[in-house]
C-alpha positions, 0 to 999 in steps of 0.5 A: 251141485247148486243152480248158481254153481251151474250158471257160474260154470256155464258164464265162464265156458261162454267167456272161454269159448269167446277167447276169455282163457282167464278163469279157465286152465287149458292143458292139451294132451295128445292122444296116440293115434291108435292103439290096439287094447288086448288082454296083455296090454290092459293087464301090462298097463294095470301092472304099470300103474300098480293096480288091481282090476278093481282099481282100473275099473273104478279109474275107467268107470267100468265094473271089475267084471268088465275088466276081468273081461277085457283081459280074458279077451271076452270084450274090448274097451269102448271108445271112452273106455280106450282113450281114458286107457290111453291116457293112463299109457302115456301119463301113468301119474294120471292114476293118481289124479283121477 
């Protein structure tokens, strides 16, 4: 990313921050309030987006281990790993945009 890119991007979060909505599209999406991420609702939510668990850790950002891990019940989501999984519940189209 260039310098200019950089200092283009930064003019227009401050023209947007000072209620210039111009250059910028806002899209709200409300998360649920909590949800309980275990090994069989990771794999039923891999399942649903038709993935496997290598696909789910690249659209989490996670290694395939660490979903291999999350659902063998070995760990659990970290908080942008959940609301990045919460997401996807809600909106499983969102596997194609990410």
């Amino acid at each position: 990313m260039s310098k200019s890119t950089i200092l283009e991007s930064l003019k227009v979060c401050r023209d947007y921050v000072n209620g210039d909505e111009s250059h910028v599209e806002v899209v709200d999406v409300p998360l649920p309030v909590k949800i309980e991420f275990n090994a069989a609702t990771i794999k039923s939510l891999r399942h649903q987006i038709g993935t496997p668990q290598s696909g789910l850790a690249n659209l989490v950002g996670v290694s395939k281990r660490t979903v291999e891990a999350w659902e063998s019940d070995r760990s659990e989501p970290n908080k942008s790993a959940r609301k990045l999984l919460a997401l996807l519940m809600q909106d499983n189209s969102l596997a194609d945009k990410l």
